[in-house]
C-alpha positions as protocol buffer text, in pm:
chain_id: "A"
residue {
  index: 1
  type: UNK
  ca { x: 1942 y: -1375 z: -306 }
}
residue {
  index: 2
  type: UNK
  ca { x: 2014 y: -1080 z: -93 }
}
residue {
  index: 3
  type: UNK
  ca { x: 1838 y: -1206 z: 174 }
}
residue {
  index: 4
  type: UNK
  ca { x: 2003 y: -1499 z: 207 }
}
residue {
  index: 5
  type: UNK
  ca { x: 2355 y: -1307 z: 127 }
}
residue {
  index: 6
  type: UNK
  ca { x: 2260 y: -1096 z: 476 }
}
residue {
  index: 7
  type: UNK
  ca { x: 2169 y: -1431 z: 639 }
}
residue {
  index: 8
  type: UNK
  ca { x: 2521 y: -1571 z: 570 }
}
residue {
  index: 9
  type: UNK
  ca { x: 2654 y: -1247 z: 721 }
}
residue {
  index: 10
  type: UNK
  ca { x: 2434 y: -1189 z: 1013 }
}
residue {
  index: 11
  type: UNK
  ca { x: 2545 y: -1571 z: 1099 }
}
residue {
  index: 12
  type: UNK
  ca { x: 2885 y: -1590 z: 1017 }
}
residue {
  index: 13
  type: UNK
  ca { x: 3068 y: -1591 z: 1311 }
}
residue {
  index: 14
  type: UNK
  ca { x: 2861 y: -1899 z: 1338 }
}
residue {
  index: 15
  type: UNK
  ca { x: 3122 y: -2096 z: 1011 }
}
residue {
  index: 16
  type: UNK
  ca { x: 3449 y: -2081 z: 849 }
}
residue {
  index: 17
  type: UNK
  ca { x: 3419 y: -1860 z: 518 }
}
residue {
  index: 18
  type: UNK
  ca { x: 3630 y: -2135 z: 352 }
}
residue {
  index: 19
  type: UNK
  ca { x: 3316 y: -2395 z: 437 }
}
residue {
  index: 20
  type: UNK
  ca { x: 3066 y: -2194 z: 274 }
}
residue {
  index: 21
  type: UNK
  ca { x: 3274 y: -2010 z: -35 }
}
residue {
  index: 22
  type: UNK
  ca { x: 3049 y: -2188 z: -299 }
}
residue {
  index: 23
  type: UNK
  ca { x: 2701 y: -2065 z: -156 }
}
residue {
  index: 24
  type: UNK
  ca { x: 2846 y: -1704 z: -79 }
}
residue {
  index: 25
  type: UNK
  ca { x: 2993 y: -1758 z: -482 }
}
residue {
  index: 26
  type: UNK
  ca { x: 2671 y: -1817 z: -607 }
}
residue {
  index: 27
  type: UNK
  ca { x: 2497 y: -1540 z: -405 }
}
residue {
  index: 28
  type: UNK
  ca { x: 2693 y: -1263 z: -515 }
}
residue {
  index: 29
  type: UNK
  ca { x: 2648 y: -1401 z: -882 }
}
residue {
  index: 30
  type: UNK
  ca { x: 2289 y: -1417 z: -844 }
}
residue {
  index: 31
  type: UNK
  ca { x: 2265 y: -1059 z: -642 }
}
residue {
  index: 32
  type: UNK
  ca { x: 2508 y: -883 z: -955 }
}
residue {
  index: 33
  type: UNK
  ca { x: 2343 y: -1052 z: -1229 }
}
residue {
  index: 34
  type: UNK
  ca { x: 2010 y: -886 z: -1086 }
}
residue {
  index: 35
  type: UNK
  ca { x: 2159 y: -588 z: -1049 }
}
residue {
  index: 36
  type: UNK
  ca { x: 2269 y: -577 z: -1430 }
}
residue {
  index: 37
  type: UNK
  ca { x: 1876 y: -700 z: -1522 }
}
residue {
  index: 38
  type: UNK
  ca { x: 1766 y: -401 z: -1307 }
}
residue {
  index: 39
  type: UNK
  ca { x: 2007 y: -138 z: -1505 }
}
residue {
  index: 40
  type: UNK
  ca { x: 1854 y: -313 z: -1809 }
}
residue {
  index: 41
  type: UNK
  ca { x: 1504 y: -285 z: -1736 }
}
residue {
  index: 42
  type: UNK
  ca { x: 1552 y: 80 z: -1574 }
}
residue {
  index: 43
  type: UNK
  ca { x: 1719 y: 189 z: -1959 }
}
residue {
  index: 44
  type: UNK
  ca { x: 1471 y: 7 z: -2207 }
}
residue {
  index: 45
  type: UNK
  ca { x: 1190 y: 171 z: -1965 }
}
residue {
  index: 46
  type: UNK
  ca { x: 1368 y: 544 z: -2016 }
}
residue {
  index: 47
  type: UNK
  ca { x: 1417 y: 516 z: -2358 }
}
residue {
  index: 48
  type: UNK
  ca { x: 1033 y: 402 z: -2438 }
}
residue {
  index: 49
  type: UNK
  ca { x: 912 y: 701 z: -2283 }
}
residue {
  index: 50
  type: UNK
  ca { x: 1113 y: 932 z: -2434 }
}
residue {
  index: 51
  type: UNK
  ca { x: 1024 y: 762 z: -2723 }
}
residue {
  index: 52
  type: UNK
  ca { x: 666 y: 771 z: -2659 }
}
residue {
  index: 53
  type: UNK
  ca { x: 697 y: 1159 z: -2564 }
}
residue {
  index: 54
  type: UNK
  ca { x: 865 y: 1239 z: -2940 }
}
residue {
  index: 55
  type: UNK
  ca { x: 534 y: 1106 z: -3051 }
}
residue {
  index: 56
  type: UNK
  ca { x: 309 y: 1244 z: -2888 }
}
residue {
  index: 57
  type: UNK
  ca { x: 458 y: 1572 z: -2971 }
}
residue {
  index: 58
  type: UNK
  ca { x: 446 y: 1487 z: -3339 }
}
residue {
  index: 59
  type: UNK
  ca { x: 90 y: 1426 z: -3325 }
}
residue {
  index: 60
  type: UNK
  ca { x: 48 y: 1771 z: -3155 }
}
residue {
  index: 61
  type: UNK
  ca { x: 221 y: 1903 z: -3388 }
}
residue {
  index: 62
  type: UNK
  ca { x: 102 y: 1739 z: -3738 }
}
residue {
  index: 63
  type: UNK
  ca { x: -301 y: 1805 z: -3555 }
}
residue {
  index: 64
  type: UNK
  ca { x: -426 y: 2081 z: -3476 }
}
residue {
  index: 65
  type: UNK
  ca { x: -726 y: 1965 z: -3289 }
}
residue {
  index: 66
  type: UNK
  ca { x: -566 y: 1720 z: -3093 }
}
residue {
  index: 67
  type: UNK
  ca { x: -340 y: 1965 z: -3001 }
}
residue {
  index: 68
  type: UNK
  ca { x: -671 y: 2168 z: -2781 }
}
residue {
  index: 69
  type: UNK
  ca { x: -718 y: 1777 z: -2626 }
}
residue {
  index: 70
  type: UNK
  ca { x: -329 y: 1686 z: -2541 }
}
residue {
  index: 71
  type: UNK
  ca { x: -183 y: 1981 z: -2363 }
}
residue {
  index: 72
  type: UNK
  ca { x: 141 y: 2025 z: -2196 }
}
């Protein structure tokens, strides 16, 4: 989608904004409704690792020799 959003701006002098509203409509949608997915996926990923960091310090903590294997 953003490619073809810079396509219909690298060529617009070439048409009438009014012709082409639809397509340029359904771009944007397209490119913000990625965008949103992105912010999504970026989150969920942040909070799993944070998630997977409080245990891995509870098994450090409730082992004592895992704690010589995992260290940090």
């Amino acid at each position: 989608p953003l490619s073809i959003f810079s396509a219909l701006i690298a060529t617009s002098k070439w048409y009438e904004a009014v012709d082409v509203w639809p397509l340029l409509a359904l771009v944007s949608l397209m490119n913000i409704s990625l965008i949103i997915f992105s912010v999504y996926l970026i989150t969920r990923s942040l909070r799993r690792m944070h998630q997977y960091d409080r245990m891995i310090a509870d098994i450090k903590y409730n082992n004592q020799s895992l704690r010589k294997l995992i260290k940090s």
